[in-house]
PDB file of N, CA, C, O and CB in Angstrom:
ATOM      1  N   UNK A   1       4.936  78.393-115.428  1.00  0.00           N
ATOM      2  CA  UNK A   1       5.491  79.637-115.939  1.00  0.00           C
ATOM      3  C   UNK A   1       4.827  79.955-117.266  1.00  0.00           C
ATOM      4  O   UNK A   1       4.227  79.153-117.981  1.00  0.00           O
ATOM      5  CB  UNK A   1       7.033  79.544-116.096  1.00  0.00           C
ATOM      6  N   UNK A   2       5.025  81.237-117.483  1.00  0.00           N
ATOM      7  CA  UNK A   2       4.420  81.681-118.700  1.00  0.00           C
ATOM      8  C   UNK A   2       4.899  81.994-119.703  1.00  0.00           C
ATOM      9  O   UNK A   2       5.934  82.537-119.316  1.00  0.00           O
ATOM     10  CB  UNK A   2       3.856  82.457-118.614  1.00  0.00           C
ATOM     11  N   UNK A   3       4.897  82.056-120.899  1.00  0.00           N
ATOM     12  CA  UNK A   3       6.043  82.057-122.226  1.00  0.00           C
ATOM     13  C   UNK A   3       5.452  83.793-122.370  1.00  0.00           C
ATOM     14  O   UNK A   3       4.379  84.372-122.199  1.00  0.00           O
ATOM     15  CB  UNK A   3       5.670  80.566-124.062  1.00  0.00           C
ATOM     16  N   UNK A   4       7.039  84.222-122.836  1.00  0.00           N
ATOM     17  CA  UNK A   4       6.783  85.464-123.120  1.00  0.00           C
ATOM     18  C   UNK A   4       6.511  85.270-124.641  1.00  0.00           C
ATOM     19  O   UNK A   4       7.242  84.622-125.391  1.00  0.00           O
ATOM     20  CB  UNK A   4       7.918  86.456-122.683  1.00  0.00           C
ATOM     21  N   UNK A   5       5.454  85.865-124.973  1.00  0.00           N
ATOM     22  CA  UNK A   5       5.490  85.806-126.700  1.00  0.00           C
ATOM     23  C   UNK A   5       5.164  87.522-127.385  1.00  0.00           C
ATOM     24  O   UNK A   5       5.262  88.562-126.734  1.00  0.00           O
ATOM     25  CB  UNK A   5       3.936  84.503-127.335  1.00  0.00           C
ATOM     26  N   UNK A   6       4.731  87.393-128.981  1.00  0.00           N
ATOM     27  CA  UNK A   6       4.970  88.635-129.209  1.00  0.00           C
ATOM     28  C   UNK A   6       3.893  89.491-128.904  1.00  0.00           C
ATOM     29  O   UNK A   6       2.792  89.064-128.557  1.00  0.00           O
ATOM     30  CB  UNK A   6       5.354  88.778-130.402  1.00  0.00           C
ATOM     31  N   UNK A   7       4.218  90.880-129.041  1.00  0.00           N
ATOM     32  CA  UNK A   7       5.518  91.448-129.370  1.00  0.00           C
ATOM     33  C   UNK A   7       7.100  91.602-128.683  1.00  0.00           C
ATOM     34  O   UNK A   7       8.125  92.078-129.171  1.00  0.00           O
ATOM     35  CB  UNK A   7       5.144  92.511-129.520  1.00  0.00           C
ATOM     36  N   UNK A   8       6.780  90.862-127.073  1.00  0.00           N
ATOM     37  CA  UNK A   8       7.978  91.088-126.260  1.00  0.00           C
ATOM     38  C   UNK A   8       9.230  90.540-126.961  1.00  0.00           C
ATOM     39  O   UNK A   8      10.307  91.135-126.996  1.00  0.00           O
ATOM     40  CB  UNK A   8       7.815  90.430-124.873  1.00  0.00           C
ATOM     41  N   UNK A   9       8.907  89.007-127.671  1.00  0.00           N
ATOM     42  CA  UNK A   9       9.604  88.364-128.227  1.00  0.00           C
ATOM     43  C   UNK A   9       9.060  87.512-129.657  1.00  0.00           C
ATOM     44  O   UNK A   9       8.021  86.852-129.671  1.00  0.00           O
ATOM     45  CB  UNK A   9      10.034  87.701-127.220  1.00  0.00           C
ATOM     46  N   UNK A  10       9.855  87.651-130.678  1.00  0.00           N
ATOM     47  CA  UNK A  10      11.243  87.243-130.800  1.00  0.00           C
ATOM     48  C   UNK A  10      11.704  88.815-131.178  1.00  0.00           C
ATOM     49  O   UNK A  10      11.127  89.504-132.020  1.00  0.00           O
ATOM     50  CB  UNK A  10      11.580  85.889-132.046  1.00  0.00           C
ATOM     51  N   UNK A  11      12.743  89.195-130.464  1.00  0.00           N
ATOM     52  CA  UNK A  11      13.575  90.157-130.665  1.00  0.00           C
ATOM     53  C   UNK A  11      14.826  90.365-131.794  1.00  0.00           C
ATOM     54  O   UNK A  11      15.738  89.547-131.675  1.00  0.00           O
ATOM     55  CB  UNK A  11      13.979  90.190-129.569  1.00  0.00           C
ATOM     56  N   UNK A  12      14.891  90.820-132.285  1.00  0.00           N
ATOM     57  CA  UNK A  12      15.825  90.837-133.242  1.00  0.00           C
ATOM     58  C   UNK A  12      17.293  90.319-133.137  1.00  0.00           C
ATOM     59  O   UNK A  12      17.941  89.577-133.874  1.00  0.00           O
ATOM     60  CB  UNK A  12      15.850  92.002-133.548  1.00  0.00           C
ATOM     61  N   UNK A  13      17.674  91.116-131.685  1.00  0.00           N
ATOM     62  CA  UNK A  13      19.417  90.052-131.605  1.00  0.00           C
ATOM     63  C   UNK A  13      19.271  89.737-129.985  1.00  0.00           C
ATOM     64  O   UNK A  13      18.288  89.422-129.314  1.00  0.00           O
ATOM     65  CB  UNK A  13      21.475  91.269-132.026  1.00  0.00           C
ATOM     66  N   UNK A  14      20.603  89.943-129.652  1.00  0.00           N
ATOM     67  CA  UNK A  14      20.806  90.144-128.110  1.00  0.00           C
ATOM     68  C   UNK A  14      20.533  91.416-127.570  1.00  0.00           C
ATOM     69  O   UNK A  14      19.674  91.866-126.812  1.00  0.00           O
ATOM     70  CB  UNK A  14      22.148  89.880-127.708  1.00  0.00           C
ATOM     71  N   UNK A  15      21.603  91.915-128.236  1.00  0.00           N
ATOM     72  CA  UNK A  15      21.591  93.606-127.783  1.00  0.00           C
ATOM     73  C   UNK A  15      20.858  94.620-127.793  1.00  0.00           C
ATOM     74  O   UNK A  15      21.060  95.749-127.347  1.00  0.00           O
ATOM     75  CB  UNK A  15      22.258  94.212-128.236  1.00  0.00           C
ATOM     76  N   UNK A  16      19.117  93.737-128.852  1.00  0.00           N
ATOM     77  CA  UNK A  16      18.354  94.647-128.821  1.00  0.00           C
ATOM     78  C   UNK A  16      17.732  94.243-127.311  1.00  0.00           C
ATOM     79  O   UNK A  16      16.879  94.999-126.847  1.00  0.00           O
ATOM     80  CB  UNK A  16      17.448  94.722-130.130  1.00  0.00           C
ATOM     81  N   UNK A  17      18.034  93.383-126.748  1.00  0.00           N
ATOM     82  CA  UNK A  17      17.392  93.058-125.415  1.00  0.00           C
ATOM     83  C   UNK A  17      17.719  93.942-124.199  1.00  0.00           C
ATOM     84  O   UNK A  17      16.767  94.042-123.426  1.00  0.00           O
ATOM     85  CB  UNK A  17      17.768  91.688-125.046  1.00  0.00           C
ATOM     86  N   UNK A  18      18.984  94.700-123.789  1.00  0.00           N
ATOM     87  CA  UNK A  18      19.273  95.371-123.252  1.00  0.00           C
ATOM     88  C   UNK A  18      21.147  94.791-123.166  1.00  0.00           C
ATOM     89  O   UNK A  18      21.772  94.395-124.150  1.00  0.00           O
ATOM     90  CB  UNK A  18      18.208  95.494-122.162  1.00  0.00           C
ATOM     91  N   UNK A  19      21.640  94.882-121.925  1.00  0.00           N
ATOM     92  CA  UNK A  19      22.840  94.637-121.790  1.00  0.00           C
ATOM     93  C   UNK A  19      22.310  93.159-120.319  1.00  0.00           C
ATOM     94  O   UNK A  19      22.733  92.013-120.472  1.00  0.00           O
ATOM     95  CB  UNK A  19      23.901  96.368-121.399  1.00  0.00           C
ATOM     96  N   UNK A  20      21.723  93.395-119.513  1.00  0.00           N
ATOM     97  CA  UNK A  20      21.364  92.520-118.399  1.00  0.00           C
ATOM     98  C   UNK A  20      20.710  91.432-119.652  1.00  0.00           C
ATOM     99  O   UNK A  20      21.489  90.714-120.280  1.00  0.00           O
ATOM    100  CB  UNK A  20      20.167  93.298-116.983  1.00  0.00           C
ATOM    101  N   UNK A  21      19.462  91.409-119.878  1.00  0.00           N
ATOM    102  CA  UNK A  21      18.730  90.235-120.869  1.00  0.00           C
ATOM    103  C   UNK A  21      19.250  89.462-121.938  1.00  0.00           C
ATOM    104  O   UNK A  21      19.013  88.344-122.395  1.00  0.00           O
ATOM    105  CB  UNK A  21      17.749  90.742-121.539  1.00  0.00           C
ATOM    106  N   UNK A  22      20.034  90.399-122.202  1.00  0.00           N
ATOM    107  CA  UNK A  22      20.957  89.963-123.774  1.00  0.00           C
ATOM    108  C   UNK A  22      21.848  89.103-123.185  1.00  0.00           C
ATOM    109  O   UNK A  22      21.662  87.910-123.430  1.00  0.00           O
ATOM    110  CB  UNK A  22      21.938  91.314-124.748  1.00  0.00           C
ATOM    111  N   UNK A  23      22.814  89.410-122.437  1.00  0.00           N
ATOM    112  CA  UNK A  23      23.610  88.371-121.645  1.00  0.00           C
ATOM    113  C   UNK A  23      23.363  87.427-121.180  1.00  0.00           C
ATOM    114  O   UNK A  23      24.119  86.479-121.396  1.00  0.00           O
ATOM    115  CB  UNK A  23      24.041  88.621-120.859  1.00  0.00           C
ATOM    116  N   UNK A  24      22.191  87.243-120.326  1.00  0.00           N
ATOM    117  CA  UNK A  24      21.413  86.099-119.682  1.00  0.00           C
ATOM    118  C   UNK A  24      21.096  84.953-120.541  1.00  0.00           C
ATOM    119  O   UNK A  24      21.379  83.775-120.319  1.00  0.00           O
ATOM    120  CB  UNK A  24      20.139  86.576-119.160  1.00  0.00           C
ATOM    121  N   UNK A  25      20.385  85.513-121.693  1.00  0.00           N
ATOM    122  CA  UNK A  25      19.758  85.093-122.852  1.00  0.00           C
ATOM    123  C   UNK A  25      20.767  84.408-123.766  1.00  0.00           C
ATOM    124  O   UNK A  25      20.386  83.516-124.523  1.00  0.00           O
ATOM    125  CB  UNK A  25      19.095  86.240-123.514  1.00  0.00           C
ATOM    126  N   UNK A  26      22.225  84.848-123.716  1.00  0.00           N
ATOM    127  CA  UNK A  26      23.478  84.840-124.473  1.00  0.00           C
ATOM    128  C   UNK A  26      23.704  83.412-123.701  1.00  0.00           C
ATOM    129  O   UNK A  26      23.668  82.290-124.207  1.00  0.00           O
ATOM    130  CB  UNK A  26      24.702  86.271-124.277  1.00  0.00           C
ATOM    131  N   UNK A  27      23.960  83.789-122.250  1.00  0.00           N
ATOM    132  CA  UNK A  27      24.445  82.534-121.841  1.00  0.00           C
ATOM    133  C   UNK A  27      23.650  80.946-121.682  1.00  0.00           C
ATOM    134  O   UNK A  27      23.975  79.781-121.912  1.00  0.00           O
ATOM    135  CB  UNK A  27      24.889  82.914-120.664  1.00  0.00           C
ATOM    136  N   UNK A  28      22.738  81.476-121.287  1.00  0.00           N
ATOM    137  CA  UNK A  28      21.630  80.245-121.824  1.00  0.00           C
ATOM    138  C   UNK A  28      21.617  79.509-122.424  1.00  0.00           C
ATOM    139  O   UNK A  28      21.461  78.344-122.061  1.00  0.00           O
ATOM    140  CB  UNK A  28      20.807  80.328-122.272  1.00  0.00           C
ATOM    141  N   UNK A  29      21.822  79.991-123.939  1.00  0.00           N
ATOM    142  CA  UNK A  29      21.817  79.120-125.371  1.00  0.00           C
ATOM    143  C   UNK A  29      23.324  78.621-125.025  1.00  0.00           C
ATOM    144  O   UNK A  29      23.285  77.392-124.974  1.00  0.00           O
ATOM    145  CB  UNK A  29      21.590  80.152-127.137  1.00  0.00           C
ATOM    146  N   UNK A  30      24.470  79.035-124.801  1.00  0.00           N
ATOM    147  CA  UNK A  30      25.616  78.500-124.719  1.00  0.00           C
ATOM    148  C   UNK A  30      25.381  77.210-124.207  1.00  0.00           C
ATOM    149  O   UNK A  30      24.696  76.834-123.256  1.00  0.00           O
ATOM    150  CB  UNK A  30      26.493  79.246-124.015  1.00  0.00           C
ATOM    151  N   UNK A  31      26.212  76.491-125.172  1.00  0.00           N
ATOM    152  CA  UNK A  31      26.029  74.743-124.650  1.00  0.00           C
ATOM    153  C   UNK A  31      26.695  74.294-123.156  1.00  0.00           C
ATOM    154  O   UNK A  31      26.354  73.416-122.365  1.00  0.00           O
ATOM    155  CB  UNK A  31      26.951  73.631-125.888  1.00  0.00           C
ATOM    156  N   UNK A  32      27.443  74.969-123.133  1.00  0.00           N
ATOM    157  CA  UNK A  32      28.496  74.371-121.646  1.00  0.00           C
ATOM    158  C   UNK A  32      27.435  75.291-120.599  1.00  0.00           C
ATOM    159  O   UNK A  32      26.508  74.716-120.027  1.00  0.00           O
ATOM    160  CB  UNK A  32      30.831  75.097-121.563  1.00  0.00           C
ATOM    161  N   UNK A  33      27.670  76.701-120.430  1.00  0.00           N
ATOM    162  CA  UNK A  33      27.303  77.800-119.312  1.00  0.00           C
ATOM    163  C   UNK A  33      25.761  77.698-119.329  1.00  0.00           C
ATOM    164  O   UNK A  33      25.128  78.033-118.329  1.00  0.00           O
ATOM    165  CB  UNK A  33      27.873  79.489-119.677  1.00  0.00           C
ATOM    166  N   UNK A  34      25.155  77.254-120.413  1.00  0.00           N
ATOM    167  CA  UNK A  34      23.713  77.757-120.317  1.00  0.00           C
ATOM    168  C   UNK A  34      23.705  75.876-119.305  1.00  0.00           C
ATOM    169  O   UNK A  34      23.297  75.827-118.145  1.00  0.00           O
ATOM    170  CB  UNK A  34      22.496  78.209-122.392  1.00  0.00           C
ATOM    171  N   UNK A  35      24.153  74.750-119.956  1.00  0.00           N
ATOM    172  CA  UNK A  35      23.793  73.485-118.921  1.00  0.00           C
ATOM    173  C   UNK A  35      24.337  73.970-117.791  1.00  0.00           C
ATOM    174  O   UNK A  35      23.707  73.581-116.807  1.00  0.00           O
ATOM    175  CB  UNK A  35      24.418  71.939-119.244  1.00  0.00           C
ATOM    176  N   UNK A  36      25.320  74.712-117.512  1.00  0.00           N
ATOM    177  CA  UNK A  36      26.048  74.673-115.970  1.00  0.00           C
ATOM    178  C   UNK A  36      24.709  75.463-115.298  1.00  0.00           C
ATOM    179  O   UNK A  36      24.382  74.903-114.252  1.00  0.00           O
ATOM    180  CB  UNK A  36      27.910  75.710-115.762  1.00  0.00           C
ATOM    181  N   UNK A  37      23.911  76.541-115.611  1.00  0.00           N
ATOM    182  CA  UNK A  37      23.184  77.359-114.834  1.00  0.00           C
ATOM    183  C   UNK A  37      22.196  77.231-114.954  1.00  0.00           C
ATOM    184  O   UNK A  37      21.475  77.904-114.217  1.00  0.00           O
ATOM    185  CB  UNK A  37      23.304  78.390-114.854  1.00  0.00           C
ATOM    186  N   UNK A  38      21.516  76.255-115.992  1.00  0.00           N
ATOM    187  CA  UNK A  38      19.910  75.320-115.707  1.00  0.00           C
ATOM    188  C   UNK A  38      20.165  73.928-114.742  1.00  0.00           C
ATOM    189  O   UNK A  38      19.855  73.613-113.593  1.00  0.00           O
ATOM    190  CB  UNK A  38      19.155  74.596-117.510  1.00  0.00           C
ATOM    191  N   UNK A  39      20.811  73.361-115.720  1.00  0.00           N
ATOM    192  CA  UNK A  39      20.646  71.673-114.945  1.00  0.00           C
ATOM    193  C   UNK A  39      21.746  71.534-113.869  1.00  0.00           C
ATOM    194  O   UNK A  39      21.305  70.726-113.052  1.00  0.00           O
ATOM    195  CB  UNK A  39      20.953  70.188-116.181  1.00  0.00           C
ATOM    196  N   UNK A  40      22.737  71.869-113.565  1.00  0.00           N
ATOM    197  CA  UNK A  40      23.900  71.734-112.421  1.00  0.00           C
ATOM    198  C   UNK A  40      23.466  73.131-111.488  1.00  0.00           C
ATOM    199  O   UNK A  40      23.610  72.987-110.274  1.00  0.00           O
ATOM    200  CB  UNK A  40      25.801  71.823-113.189  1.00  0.00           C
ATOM    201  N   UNK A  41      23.028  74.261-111.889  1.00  0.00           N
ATOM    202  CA  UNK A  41      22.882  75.378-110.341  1.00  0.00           C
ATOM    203  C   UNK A  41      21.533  75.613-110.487  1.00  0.00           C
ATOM    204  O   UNK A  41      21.095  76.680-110.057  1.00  0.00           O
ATOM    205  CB  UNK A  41      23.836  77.114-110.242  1.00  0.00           C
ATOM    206  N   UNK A  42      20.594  74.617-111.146  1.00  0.00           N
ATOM    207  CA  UNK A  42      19.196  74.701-111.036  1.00  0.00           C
ATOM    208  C   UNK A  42      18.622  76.358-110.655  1.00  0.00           C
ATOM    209  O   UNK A  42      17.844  76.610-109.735  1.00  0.00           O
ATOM    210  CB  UNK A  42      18.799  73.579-109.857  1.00  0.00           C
ATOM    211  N   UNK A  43      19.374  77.644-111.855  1.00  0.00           N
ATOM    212  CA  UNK A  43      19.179  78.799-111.494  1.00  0.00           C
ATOM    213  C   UNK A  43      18.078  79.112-111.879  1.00  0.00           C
ATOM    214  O   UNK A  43      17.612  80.047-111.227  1.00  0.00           O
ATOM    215  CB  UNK A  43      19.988  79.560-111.787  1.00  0.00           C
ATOM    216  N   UNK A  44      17.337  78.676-112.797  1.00  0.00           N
ATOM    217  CA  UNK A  44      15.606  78.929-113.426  1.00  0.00           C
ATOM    218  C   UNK A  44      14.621  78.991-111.972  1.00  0.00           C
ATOM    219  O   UNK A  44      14.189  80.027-111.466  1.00  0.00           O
ATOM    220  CB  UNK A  44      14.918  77.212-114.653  1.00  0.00           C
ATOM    221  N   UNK A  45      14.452  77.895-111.577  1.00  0.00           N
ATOM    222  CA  UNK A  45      13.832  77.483-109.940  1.00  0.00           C
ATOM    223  C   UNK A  45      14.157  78.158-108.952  1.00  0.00           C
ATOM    224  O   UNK A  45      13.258  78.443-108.161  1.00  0.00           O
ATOM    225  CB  UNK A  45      14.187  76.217-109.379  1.00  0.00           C
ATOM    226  N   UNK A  46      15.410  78.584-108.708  1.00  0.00           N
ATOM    227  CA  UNK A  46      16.030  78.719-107.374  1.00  0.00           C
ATOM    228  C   UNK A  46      15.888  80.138-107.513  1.00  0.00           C
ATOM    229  O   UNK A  46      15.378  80.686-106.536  1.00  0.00           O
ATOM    230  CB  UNK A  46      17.573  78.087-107.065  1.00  0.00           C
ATOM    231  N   UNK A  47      16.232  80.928-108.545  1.00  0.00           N
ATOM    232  CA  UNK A  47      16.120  82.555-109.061  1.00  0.00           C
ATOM    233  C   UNK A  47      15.129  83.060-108.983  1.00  0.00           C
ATOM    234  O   UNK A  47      14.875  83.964-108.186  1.00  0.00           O
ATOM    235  CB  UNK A  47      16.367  82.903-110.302  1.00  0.00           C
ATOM    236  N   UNK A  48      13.942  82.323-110.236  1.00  0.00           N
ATOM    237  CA  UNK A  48      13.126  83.062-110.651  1.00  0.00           C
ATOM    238  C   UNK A  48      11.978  82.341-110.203  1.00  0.00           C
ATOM    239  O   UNK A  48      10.937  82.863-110.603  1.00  0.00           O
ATOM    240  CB  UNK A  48      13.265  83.381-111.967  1.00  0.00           C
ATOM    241  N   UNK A  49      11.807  81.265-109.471  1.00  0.00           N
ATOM    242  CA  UNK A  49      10.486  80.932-108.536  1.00  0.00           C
ATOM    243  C   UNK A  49      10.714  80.668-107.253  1.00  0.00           C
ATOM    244  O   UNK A  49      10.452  79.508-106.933  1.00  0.00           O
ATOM    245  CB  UNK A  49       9.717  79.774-108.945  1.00  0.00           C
ATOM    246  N   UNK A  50      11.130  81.389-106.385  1.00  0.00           N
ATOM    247  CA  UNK A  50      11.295  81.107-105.257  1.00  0.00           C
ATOM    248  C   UNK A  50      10.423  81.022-104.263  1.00  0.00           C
ATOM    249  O   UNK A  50       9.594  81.913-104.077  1.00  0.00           O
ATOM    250  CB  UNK A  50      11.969  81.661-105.003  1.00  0.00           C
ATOM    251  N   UNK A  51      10.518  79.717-103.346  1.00  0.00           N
ATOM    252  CA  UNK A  51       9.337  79.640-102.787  1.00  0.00           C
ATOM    253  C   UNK A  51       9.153  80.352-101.583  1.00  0.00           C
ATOM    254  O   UNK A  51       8.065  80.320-101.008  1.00  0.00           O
ATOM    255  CB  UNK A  51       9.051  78.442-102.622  1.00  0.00           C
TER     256      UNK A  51
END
């Protein structure tokens, strides 16, 4: 995968991300929801590289 870098990012907050990205992005960093939807529903892989 490829790192988004600037100017796409680093963005100023969440909300300058939109309402969909900002949230995603929101939950991610969250310590509990962001582990439940990387490492327990392996959603990075299963979402966004599907084979």
């Amino acid at each position: 995968m490829e790192g988004v870098l600037p100017p796409s990012f680093p963005v100023v907050s969440y909300e300058a991300m939109g309402k969909e990205m900002g949230s995603l992005f929101r939950a991610l960093k969250d310590p509990e929801q962001g582990v439940e939807m990387v490492i327990d529903n392996n959603m990075l892989i299963e979402q966004y590289c599907p084979i």
